[in-house]
C-alpha positions in Angstrom: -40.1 -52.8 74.9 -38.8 -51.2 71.5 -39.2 -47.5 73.5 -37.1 -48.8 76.3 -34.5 -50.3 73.6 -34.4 -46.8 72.0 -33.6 -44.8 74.6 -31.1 -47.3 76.6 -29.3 -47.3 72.8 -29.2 -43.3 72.7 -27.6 -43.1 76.2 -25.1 -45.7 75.4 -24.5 -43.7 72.1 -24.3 -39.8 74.1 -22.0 -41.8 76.7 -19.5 -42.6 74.2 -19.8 -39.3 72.3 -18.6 -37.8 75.7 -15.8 -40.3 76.3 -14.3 -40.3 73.0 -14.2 -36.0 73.5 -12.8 -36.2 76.8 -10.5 -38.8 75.9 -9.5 -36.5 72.5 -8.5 -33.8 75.1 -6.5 -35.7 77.6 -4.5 -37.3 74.3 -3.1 -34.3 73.1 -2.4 -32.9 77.1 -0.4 -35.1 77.7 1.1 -35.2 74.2 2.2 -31.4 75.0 3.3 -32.6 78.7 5.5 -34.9 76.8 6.6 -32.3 74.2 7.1 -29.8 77.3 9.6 -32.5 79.0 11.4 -32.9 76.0 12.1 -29.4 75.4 13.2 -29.6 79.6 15.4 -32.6 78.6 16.9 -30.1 76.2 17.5 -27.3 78.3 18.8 -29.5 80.9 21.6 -30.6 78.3 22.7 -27.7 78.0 24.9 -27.2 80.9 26.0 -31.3 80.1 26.5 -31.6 76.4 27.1 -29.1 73.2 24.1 -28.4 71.4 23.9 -26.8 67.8 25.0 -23.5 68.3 21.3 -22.5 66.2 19.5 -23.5 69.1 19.4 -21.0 71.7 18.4 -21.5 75.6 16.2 -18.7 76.1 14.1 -19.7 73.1 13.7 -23.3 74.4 12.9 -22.0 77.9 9.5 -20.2 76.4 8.8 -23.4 74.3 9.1 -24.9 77.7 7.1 -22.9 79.7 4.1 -22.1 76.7 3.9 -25.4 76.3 3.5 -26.6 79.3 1.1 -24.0 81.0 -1.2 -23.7 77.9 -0.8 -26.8 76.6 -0.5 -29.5 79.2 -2.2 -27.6 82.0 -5.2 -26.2 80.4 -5.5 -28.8 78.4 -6.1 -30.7 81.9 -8.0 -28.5 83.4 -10.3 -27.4 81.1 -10.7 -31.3 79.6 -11.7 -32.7 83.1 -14.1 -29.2 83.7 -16.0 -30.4 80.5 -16.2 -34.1 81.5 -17.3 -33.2 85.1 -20.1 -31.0 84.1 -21.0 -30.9 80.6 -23.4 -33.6 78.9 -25.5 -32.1 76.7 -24.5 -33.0 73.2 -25.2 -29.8 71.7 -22.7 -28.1 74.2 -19.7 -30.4 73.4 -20.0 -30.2 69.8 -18.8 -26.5 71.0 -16.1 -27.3 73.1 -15.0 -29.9 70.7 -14.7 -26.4 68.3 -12.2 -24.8 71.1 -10.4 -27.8 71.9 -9.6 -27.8 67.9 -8.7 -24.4 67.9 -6.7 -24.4 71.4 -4.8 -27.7 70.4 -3.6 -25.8 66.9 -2.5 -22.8 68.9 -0.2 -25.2 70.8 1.1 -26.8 67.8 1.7 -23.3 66.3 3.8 -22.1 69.6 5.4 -25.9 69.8 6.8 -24.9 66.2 7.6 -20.6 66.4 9.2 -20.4 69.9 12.3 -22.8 69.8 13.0 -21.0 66.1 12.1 -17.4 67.4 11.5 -17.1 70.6 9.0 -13.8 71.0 8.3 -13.1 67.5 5.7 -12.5 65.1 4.3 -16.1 64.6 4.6 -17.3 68.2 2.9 -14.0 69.7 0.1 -14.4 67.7 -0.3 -18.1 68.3 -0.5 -17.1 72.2 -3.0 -14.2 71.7 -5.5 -17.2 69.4 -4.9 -19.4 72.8 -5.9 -17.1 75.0 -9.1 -15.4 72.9 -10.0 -19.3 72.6 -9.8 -19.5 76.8 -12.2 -16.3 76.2 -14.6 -18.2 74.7 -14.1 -21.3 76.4 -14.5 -19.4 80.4 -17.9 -17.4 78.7 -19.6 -20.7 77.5 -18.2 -22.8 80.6 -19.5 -20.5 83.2 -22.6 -20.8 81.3 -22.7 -24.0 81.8 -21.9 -24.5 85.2 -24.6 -22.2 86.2 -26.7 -24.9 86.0 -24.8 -27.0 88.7 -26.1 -26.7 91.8 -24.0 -24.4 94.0 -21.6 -25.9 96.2 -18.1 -25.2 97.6 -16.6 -26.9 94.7 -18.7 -25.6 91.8 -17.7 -21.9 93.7 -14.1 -22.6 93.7 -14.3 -23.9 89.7 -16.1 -20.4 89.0 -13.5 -18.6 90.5 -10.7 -21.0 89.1 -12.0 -19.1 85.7 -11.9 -15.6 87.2 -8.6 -15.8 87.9 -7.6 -17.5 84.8 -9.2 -14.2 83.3 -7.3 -11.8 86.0 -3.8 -13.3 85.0 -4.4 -12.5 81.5 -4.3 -8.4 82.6 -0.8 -8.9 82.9 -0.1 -10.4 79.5 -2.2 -7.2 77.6 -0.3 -5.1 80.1 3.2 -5.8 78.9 2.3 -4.5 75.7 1.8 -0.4 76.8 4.0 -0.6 79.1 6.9 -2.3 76.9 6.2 0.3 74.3 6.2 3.9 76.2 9.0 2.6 79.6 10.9 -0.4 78.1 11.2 -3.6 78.8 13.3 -2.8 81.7 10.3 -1.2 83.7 9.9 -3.1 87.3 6.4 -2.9 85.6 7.1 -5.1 82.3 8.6 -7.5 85.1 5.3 -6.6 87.4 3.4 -7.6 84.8 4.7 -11.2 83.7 4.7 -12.1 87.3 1.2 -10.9 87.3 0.5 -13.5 84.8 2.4 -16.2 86.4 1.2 -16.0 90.0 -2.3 -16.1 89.2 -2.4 -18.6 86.9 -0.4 -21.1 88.7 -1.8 -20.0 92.5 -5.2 -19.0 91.2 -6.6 -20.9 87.9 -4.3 -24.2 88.7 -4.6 -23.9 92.6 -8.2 -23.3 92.6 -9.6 -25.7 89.8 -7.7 -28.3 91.8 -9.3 -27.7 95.2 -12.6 -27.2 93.3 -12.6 -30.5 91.5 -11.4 -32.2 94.7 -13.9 -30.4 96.8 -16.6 -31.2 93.9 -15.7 -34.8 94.0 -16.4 -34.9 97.7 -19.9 -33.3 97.4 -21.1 -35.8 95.2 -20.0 -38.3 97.7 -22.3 -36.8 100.1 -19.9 -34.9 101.8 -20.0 -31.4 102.9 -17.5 -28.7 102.9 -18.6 -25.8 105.7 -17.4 -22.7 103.5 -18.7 -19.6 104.0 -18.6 -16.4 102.4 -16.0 -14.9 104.8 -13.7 -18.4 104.2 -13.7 -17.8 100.7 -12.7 -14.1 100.4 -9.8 -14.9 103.1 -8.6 -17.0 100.2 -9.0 -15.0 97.8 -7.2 -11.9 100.0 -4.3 -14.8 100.6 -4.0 -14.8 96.8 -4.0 -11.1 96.0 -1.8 -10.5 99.6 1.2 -13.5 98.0 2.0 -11.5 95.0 3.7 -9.4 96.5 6.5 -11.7 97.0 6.5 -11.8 92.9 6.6 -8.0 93.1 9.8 -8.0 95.2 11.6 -10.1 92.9 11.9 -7.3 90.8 11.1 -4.7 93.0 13.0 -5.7 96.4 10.9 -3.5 99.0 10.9 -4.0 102.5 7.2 -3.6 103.7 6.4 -5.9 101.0 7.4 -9.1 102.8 5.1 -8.2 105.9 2.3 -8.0 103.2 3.6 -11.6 101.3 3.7 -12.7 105.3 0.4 -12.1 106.1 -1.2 -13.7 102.5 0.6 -17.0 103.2 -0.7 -17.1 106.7 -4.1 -16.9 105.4 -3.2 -19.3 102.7 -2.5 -21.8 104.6 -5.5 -21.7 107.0 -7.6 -21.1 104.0 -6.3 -24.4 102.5 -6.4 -26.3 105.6 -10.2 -25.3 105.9 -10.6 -26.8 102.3 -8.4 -30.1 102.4 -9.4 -31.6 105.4 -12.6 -32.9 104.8 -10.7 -34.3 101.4 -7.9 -36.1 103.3 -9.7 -37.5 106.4 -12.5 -39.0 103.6 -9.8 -39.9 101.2 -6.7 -40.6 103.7 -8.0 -42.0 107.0 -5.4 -41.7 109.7 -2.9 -40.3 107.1 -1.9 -43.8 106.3 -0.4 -44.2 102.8 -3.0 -46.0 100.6 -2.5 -49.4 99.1 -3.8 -48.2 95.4 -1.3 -47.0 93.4 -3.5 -44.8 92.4 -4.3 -43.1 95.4 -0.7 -42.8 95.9 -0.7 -40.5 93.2 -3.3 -38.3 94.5 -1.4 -38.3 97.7 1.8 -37.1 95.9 -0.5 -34.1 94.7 -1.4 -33.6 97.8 1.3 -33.5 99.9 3.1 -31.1 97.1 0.5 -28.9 97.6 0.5 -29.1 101.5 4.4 -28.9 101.1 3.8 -25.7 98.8 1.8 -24.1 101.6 4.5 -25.0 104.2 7.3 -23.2 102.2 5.1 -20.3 101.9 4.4 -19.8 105.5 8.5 -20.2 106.2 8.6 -16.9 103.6 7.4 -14.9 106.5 10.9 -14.6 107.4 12.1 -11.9 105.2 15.6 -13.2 105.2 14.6 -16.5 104.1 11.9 -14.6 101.5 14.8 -13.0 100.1 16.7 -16.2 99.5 13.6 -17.6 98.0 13.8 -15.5 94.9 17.0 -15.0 94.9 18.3 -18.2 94.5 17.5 -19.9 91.2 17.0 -23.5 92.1 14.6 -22.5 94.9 12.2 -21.0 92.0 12.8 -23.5 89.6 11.8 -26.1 92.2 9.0 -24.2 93.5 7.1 -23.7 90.4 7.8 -27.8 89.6 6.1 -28.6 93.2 2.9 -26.6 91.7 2.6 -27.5 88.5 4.3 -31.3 88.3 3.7 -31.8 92.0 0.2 -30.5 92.8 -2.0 -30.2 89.5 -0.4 -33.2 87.6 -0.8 -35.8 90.5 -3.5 -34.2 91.8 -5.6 -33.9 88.7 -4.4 -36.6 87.4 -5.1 -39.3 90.0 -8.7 -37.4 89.6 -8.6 -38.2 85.6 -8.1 -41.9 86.8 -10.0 -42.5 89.4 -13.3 -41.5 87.1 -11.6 -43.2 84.0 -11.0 -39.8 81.9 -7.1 -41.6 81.6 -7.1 -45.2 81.2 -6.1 -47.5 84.1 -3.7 -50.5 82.9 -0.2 -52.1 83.5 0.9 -49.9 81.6 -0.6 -46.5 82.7 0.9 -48.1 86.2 4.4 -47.9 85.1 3.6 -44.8 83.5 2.7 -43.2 86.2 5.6 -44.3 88.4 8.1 -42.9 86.3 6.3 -39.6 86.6 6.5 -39.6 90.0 10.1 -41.1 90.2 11.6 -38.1 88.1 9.4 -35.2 90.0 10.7 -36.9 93.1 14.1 -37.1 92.2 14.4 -33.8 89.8 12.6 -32.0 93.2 15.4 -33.3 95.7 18.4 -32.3 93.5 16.6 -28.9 92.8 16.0 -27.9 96.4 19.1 -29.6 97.5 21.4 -28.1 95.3 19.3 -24.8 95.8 20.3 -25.6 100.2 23.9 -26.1 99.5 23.9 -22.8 98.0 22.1 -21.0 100.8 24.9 -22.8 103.3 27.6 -21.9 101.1 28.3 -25.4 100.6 29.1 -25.4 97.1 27.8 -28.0 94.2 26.8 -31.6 94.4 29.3 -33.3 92.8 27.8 -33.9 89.0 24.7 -32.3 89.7 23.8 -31.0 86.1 24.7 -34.7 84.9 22.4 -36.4 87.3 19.7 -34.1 87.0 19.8 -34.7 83.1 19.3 -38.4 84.0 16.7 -38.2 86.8 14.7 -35.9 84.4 14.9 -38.7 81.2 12.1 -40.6 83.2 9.5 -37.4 82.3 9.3 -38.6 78.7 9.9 -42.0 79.4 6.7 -41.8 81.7 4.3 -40.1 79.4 4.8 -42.1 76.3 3.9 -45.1 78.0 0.9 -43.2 79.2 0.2 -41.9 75.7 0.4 -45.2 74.3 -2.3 -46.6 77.0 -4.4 -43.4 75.6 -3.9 -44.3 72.1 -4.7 -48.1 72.9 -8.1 -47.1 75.0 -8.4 -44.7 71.6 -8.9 -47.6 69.6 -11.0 -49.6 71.7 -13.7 -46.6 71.9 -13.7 -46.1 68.0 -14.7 -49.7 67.7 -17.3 -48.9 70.3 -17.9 -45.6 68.5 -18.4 -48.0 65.5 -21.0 -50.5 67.3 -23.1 -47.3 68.7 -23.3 -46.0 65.1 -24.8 -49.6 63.5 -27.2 -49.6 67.2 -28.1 -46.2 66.3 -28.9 -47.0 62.6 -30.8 -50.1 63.9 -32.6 -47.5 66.6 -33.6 -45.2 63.6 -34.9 -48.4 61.9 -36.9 -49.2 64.6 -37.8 -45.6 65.0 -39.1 -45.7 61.3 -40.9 -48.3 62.0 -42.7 -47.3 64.9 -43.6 -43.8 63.2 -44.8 -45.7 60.4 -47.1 -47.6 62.4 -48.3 -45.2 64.2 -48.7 -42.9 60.9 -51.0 -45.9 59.3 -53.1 -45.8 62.7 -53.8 -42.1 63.0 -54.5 -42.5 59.1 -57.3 -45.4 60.0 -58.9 -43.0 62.4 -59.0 -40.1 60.5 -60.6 -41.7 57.7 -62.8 -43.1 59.7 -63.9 -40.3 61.1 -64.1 -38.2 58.0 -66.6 -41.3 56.5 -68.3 -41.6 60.5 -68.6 -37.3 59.2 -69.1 -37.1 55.7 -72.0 -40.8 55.7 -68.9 -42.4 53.7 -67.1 -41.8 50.7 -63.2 -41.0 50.2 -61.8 -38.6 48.0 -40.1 -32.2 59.8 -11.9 -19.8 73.1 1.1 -13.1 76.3 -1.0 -11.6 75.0 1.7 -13.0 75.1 3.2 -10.3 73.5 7.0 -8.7 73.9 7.3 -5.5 72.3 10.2 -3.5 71.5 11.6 -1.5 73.9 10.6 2.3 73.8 12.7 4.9 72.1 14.8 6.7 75.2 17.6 9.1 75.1 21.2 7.2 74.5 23.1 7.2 77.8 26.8 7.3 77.4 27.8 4.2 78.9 30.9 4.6 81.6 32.9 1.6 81.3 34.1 1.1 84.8 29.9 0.7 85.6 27.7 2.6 88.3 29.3 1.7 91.9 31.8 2.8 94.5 34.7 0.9 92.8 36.5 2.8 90.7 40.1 1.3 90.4 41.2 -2.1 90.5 44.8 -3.4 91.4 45.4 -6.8 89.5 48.8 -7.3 90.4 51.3 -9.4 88.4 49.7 -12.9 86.8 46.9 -14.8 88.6 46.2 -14.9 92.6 45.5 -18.5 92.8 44.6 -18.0 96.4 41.7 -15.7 95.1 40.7 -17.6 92.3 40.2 -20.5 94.2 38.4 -18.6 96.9 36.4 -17.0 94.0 35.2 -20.1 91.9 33.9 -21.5 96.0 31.8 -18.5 95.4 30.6 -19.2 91.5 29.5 -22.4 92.0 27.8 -21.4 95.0 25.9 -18.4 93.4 26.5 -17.8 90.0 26.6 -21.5 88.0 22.7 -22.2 88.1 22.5 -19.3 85.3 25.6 -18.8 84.0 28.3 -20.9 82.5 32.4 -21.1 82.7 32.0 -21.1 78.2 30.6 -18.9 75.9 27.1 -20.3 76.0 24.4 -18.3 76.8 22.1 -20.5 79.4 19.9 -18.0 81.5 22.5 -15.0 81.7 25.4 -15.0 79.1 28.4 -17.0 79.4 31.6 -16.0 81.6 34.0 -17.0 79.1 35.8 -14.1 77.7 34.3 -11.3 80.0 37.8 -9.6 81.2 38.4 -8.5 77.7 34.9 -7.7 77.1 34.5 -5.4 80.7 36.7 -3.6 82.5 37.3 -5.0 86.3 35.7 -2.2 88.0 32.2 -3.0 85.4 32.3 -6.2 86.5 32.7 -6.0 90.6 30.3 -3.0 90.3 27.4 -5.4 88.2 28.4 -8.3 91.3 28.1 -5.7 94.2 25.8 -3.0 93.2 23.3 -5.1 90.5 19.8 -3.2 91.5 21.7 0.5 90.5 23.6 -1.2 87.7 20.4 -2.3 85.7 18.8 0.7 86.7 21.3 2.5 85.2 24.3 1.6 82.9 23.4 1.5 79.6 25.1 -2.0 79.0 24.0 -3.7 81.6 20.2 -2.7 80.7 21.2 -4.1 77.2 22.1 -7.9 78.5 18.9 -7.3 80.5 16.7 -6.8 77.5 18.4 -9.6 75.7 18.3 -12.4 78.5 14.9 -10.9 80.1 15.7 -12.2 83.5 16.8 -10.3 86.2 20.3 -10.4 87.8 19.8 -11.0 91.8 21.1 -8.9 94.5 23.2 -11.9 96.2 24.5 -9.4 99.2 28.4 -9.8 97.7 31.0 -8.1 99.4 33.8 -5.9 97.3 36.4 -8.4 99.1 34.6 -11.8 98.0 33.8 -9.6 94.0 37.6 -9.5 93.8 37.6 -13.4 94.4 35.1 -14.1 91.6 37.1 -11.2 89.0 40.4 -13.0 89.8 38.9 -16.5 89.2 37.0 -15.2 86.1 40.2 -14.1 84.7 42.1 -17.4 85.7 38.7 -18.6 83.2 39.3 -16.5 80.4 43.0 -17.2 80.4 42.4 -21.2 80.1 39.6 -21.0 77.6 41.0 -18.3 75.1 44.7 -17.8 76.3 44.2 -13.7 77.0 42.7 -11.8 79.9 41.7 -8.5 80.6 41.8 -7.1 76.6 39.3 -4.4 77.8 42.1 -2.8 79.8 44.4 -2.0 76.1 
């Protein structure tokens, strides 16, 4: 009885040991989730509010984004990859190491990018995290090795290849930065490089792994062969090339980007439908409020799928990326929709998150602000594509639909920190059962000791007749050393005189601003704050009018090749569009832009004296 007491007392003690490091992990992902919706809160105040003029945009942006791919996604990933597979107590002591290491990285980035943006301390934070995901895919594969081989431990193992693959981009930007600039198509290559296959290939993948795993265990089978799996894979490599036309708009590149999300989409129907008709008979909506949640995920990641396959169009492709909202919303459907629901409904379901009143509520408020932030996002990005202008107080309602992020995760952090406190005092019971197990450990050695001591001295005396004598990067470098161009102040373009007539056309401005809102407004602001691109306010008497229709109407040529406008590119690091804007409709916006300038500073075209 004492033997059976031992060992039901170890297990209990190795089964908290792996809670309480599981339960470490999800506490600080979703303390950098709620970190990472803060510093969206922020940027979303921006076009609503005045800020400290100290704080810059583009610096919050990479807070924003660092934080929330390395921090609250892998933190996920990875800390539901551990629980899944890993039991050994030997083997978590080690990923207890990385998760220390990787959560410090995050801390270090949380603190350097909204101060520096790239700089010194915030690049080398982001090469430690990703040496640490180094070390953690070496030791994990390791690990699940040992699984037996299924459809979902196959999709986990390549979850980790690709994590690896996307991280070619990020040493890339380096060389390339330093010998052709940061205004290379390949410096732009090569961040999307990173992007694409960590969100479609290490998110995407881990996802359909873990939901194909979860099946398998069930009993369930999921028929998919070798030729299944490398269309998939060919789907991935095929759908880049949409990312490549963003800054590198080639034709024959949306016929390839057509064919990957075809195959996508097959390749994912092959994979969720086994999941769906187990989980979601008759594609009812569950009663669970959890299973809601994992039927949000779902159907984001179905919806992502079904936006991809309408990219085949290449008219509709081109509008994709070249509209704002469309990628803003697009990248929210992967990473809040798909992976957060999706994972997380997972996490609760096998009690990784806790599962209370309060997680409830949490959890609804989650899903009300993706729901809500995702229909003004692709709504306002529709309006655009009709020409139908701006919802009226869109930036002030998505500022308020996006408040119930944080409000969301700190009632789900507090449910953590609640269940935190409950396992310490079980933590604290184990430890007196295991003191007690030693105890009766001792005591059963010391019994046993006194016997084997009786026998051998017996049989020495029976001998003798008697007698007795114990694991981007992250790195931005500067921009190589080329030959100064002079810089032609009317631009590169055809237009190369500019009648403004007497005063303001308030015929054209008005026709001009229809056109601003429509397709200039999600990165650029009437003031002089700098949001994605800089600010509009005072540009007539910083650019002459012919500079400014030419960078509207010929943007590809212009970055390519003025001088100045490949130093705003450098400075803002996103690419300017090609909207398709006629000379007739540029006038429009330049008369409306200097009706702007003459409101807000009381002068208008200075650069023409």
């Amino acid at each position: 009885m004492e033997t059976v007491q031992i060992h039901i007392e170890q297990q209990q003690f190795k089964s908290v040991r792996n809670e309480g490091f599981t339960l470490s992990s999800m506490r600080w992902a979703v303390f950098f989730f709620l970190m990472a919706s803060l510093l969206g809160l922020l940027m979303r105040y921006f076009f609503v509010g005045s800020v400290f003029e100290a704080i810059e945009y583009k610096n919050i942006l990479h807070a924003h984004s660092h934080i929330a791919l390395l921090g609250w996604g892998y933190l996920l990933v990875t800390g539901i990859l551990v629980f899944t597979f890993v039991k050994n107590q030997e083997r978590l002591r080690l990923y207890k190491k990385l998760l220390f290491g990787t959560v410090l990285a995050n801390i270090g980035m949380l603190l350097s990018f909204p101060v520096q943006g790239y700089g010194l301390f915030s690049i080398t934070f982001s090469t430690i995290h990703l040496l640490i995901s180094y070390v953690f895919a070496f030791h994990f594969l390791k690990d699940l090795a040992k699984a037996e081989k299924s459809t979902g431990t196959y999709l986990i193992k390549f979850a980790l290849i690709w994590m690896l693959i996307s991280s070619i981009g990020l040493w890339a930007v380096a060389p390339i930065g330093a010998t052709l600039g940061r205004l290379h198509p390949l410096y732009f290559m090569s961040v999307q490089w990173f992007l694409h296959f960590q969100l479609n290939g290490w998110f995407v993948y881990a996802l359909l792994g873990i939901l194909a795993y979860q099946l398998e265990i069930k009993g369930w089978g999921i028929a998919f062969s070798q030729v299944k799996a490398w269309i998939l894979h060919f789907s991935l490599l095929l759908t880049y090339a949409l990312a490549v036309s963003w800054s590198t708009p080639i034709r024959g590149l949306f016929l390839i980007n057509a064919v990957g999300v075809i195959l996508q989409a097959i390749a994912y129907y092959w994979i969720l439908k086994p999941y769906v008709q187990q989980a979601f008979p008759n594609f009812s909506i569950p009663n669970s409020w959890i299973n809601r949640v994992m039927y949000l995920g779902l159907f984001s990641l179905v919806l992502k799928a079904a936006i991809q396959v309408a990219l085949v169009i290449p008219d509709v492709a081109t509008i994709a990326y070249t509209i704002r909202m469309y990628v803003i919303g697009f990248v929210h459907l992967v990473m809040l929709g798909a992976i957060t629901f999706g994972l997380g409904a997972y996490s609760l379901k096998n009690q990784v998150l806790p599962i209370s009143s309060l997680s409830k509520w949490g959890w609804f408020s989650l899903s009300l602000g993706f729901i809500l932030t995702e229909i003004l996002i692709l709504g306002q990005g529709t309006l655009i594509w009709a020409k139908m202008g701006f919802l009226p107080n869109y930036y002030l309602f998505l500022f308020l639909s996006s408040i119930f992020f944080p409000i969301g995760l700190i009632l789900i952090l507090t449910d953590i920190f609640r269940k935190n406190n409950t396992l310490k005092t079980s933590e604290q019971t184990i430890q007196i059962m295991k003191n007690n197990t030693q105890i009766l450990i001792n005591r059963k050695t010391m019994k046993s000791t006194m016997l084997m001591s009786f026998g051998v001295a017996l049989l020495l005396m029976t001998s003798c007749g008697g007698g007795s004598n114990e694991s981007q990067g992250t790195y931005t470098p500067p921009s190589a050393q080329t030959t100064e161009k002079q810089a032609d102040p009317k631009g590169v373009g055809e237009i190369r005189s500019v009648d403004l007539g007497e005063g303001i056309d308030e015929a054209m401005a008005s026709k001009g601003k229809a056109i601003v809102d429509m397709k200039c407004t999600a990165c650029h602001q009437l003031n002089d704050k700098r949001v994605v691109g800089p600010g509009f306010q005072g540009v007539t008497s910083r650019r002459r009018p012919e500079w400014i229709m030419n960078m509207i109407t010929n943007v590809d040529v212009m970055l390519d090749e003025d001088p100045v406008a490949q130093a705003l590119l450098e400075e803002c690091l996103t690419r300017m569009p090609n909207q398709n804007i006629s000379i007739g409709d540029s006038r429009d916006i330049l008369e409306f832009l200097r009706k702007n300038d003459l409101e807000k500073t009381g002068s208008m075209d200075a650069a023409l004296k």
